[in-house]
MARFI-612552 format. One record per residue (C-alpha): residue in three letters; x negated, y, z. Coordinates in steps of 0.2 Angstrom, whole numbers, padded with zeros to 4 digits, always signed. Each point is the difference from the previous one (the first is absolute). Example, Ala and Ser with C-alpha at 12.3 -4.5 7.8 and 13.67 -1.06 7.14 Angstrom:
2
ALA-0062-0022+0039 SER-0006+0017-0003 
//
This chain:
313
UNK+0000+0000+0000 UNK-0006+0017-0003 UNK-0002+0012+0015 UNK-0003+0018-0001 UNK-0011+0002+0013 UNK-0007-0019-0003 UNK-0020+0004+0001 UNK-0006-0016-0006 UNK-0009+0000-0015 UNK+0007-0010-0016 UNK-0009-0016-0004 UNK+0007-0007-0017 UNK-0001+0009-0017 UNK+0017+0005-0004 UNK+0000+0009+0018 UNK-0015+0008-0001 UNK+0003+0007-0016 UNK+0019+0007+0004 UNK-0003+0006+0019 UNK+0005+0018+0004 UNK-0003+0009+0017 UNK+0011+0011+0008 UNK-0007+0021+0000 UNK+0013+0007+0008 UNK+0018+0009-0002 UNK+0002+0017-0010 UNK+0009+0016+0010 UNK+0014-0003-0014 UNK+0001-0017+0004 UNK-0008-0011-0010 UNK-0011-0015+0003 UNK-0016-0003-0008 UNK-0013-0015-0002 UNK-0015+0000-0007 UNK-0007-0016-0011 UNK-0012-0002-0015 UNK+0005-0008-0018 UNK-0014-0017-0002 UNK-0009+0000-0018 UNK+0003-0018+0001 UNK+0019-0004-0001 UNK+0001+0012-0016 UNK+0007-0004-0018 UNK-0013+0005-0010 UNK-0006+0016+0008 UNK+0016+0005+0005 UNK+0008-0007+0019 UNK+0010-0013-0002 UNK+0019+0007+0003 UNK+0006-0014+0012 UNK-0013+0003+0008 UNK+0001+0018+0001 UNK+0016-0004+0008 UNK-0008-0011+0013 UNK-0010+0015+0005 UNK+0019+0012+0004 UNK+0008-0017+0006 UNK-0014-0002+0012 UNK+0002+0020+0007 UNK+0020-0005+0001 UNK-0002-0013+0009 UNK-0010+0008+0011 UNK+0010+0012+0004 UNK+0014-0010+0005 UNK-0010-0013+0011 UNK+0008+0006+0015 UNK+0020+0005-0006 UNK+0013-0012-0001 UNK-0001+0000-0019 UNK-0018-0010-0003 UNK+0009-0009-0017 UNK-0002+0010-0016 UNK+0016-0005-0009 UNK-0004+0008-0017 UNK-0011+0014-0008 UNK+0002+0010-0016 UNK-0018+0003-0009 UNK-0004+0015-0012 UNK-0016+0000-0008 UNK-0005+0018-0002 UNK-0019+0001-0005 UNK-0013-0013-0001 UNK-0007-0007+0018 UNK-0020+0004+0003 UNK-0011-0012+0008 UNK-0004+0011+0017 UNK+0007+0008+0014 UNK+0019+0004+0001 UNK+0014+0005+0014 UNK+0016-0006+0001 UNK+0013+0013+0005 UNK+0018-0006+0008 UNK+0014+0011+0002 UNK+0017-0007+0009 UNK+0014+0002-0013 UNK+0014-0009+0013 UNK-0005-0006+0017 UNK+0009-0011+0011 UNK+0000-0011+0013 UNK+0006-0016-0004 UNK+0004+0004-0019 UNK-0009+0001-0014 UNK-0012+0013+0001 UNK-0006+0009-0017 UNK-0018+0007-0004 UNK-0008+0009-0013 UNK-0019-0007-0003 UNK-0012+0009-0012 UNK-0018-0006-0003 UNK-0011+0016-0001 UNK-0019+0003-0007 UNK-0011+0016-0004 UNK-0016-0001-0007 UNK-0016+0000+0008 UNK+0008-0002+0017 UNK-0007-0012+0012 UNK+0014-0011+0011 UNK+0008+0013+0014 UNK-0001-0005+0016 UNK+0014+0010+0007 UNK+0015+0010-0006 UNK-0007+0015+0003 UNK-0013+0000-0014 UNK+0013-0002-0013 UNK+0000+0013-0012 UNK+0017-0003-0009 UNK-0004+0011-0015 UNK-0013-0011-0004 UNK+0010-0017-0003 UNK+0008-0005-0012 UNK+0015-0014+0000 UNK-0004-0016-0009 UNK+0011-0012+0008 UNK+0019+0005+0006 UNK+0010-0013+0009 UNK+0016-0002+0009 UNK+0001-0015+0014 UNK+0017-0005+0008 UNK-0005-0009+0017 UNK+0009-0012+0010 UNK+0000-0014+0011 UNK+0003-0016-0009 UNK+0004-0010+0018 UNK+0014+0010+0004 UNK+0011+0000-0020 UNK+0013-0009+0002 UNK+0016-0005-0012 UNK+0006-0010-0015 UNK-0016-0011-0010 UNK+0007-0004-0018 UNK-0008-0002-0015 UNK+0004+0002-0020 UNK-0011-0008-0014 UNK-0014+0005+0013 UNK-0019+0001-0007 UNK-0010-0016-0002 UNK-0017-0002+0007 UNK-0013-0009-0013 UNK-0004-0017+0000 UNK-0016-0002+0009 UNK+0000-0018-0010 UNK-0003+0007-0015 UNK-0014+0010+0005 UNK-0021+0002-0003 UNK-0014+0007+0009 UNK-0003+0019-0007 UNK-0011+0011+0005 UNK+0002+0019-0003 UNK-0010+0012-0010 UNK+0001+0013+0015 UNK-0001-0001+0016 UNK-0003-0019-0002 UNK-0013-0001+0016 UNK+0013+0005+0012 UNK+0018-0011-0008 UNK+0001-0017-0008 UNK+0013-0011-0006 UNK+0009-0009-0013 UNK+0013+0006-0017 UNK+0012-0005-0010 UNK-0008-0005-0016 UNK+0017+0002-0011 UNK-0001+0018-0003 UNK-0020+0000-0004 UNK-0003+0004-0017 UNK-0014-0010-0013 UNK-0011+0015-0001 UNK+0002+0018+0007 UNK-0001+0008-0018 UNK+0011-0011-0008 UNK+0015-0002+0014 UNK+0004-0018-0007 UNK+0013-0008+0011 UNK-0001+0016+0012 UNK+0015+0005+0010 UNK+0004+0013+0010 UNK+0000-0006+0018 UNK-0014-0007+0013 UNK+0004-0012+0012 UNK-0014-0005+0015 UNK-0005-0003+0017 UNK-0013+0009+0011 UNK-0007+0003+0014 UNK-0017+0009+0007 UNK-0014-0011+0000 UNK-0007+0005+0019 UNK+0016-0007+0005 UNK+0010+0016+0006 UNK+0020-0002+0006 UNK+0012+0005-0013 UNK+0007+0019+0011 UNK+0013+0014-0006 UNK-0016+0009-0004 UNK-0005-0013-0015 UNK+0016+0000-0007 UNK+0000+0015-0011 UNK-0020-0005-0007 UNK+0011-0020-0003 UNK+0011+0012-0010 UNK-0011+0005-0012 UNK-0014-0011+0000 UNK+0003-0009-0017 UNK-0006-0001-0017 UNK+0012+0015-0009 UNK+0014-0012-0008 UNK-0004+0009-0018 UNK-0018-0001+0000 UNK+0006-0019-0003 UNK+0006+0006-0018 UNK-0018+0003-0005 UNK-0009+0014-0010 UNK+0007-0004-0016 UNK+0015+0007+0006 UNK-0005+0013+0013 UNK-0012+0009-0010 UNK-0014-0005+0008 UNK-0006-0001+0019 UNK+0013+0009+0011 UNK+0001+0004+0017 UNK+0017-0001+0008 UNK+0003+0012+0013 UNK+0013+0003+0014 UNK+0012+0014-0002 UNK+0012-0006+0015 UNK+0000-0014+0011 UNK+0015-0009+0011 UNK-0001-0012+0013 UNK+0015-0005+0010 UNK-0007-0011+0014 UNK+0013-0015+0005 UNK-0012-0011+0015 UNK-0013+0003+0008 UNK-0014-0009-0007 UNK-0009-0016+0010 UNK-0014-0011-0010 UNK-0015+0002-0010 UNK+0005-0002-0017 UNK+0015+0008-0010 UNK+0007-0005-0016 UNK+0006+0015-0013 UNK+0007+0002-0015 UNK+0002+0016-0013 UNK+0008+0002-0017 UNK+0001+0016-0011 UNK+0016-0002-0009 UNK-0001+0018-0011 UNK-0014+0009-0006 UNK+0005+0016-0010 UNK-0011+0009-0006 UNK-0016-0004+0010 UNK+0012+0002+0014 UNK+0006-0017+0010 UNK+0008-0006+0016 UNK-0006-0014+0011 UNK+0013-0009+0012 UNK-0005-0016+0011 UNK-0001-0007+0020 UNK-0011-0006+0011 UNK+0001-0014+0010 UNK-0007-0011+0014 UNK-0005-0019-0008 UNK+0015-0006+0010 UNK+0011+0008-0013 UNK+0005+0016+0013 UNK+0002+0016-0010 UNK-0012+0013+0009 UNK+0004+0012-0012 UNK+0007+0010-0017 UNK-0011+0010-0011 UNK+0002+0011-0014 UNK-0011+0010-0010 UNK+0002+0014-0013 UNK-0018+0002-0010 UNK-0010+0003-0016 UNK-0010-0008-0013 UNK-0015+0014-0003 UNK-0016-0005-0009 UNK-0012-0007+0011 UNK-0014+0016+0000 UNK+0015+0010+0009 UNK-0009-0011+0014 UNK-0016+0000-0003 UNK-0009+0019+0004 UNK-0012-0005-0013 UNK+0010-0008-0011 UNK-0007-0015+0002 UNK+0004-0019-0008 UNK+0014-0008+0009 UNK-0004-0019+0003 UNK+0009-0013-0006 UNK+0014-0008+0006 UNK-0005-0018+0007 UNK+0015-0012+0000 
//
């Protein structure tokens, strides 16, 4: 569990690289925390958006370690401006308190140039930050919802059966697992027997629990369903990035591994939407996700324009 004032020192990857530190409370209310963006869990050159959302999800959560609402039940991403590897703030501003509802906040990952990582709210310099990442939580506590349980044509998890060992081109030293070979394509130019969706299962290879905080990074952490479709038909090598993100937590999460599951039904004009779940190996849904984002040419992520690597299926 996370803890605000918890002084312990993180001891696996996916911690280390998402923790933020309290700085203090602003005369107008609002909370700060104080973390820095890891070079390694980047696409690219470019932070790796679910896990950017680790980093605001890991500040939230913080900050509602000691209220009776400790459950996020969903959030509602907007990607404003590109993520830097570095220092960053989170800022949370209540939007609707209470004190056994829901609660609402406003989260919005900050970063100005050439500043070191503050230590206390006072240093802040507003004027100097810009907003990269804005973010509304709805906070709960899943132990106390109670009423009717029914389901409709519900989401399916993937068949972990039908499944092989896959490693990923990024971040591949901190998560391993298996896919779903039926969407892979023959070749990444050609898009032979490509098809827009991406099953798998994964975990972090040091062994960390599956937590709320992981959820969002489980969200996006997949090959992008169109990049599937190959260069042929892309254009050439894309990067796909994330306009808005939803997740609508349904369990609290328990395990090591998860099993997810994302398919892009329409992409119009190098504009698509992604819709899929996350759930424990049991077969529980942990989770909705859905994603509006764009299919750009790959130098958009490179500063130097560099050669995007191949897709490896």
């Amino acid at each position: 569990m996370i803890t605000e004032t918890n002084n312990q020192q993180p001891t696996n990857a996916f911690d280390k690289a998402t923790n933020t530190v309290s700085i203090g409370t602003s005369p107008d209310g609002k909370y700060y925390y104080a973390g820095t963006a890891s070079k390694d869990w980047c696409i690219g050159e470019v932070p790796h958006g679910g896990y950017v959302l680790a980093l605001v999800t890991d500040a939230v959560l913080r900050h509602f370690s000691t209220k009776f609402q400790q459950d996020p039940v969903a959030l509602n991403c907007f990607y404003l401006r590109k993520t830097s590897v570095g220092p960053y703030i989170v800022e949370i501003q209540d939007v609707k308190t209470s004190s056994k509802g829901y609660c609402v906040v406003r989260a919005s990952l900050l970063q100005a140039k050439d500043t070191p990582q503050l230590k206390h709210v006072d240093e802040i310099q507003r004027d100097q930050y810009t907003e990269k990442v804005h973010v509304i939580f709805t906070m709960g506590n899943m132990d106390n919802e109670k009423g009717v349980t029914h389901f409709h044509e519900p989401y399916q998890p993937p068949s972990r059966d039908v499944m092989v060992p896959y490693k990923h081109t990024y971040m591949g030293n901190f998560i391993e697992g298996l896919v779903d070979q039926s969407s892979i394509p023959k070749d990444h130019v050609s898009g032979i027997g490509g098809k827009a969706y991406f099953n798998q299962l994964l975990k972090f290879t040091d062994g960390r629990d599956i937590d709320f905080k992981s959820i969002p990074y489980w969200c996006d952490m997949f090959v992008t369903p169109p990049i599937l479709l190959g260069w042929d038909l892309l254009g050439g090598p894309v990067w796909c990035p994330t306009m808005q993100l939803e997740v609508q937590f349904k369990r609290k999460p328990t395990g090591k591994e998860v099993l997810t599951s994302i398919v892009a039904p329409h992409i119009i004009n190098n504009r698509f939407d992604c819709s899929g779940g996350v759930w424990d190996t049991d077969g529980n849904l942990l989770a909705l996700t859905r994603h509006q984002c764009l299919i750009v040419p790959w130098s958009r992520n490179a500063k130097s324009g560099g050669t995007a690597p191949k897709a490896r299926f």
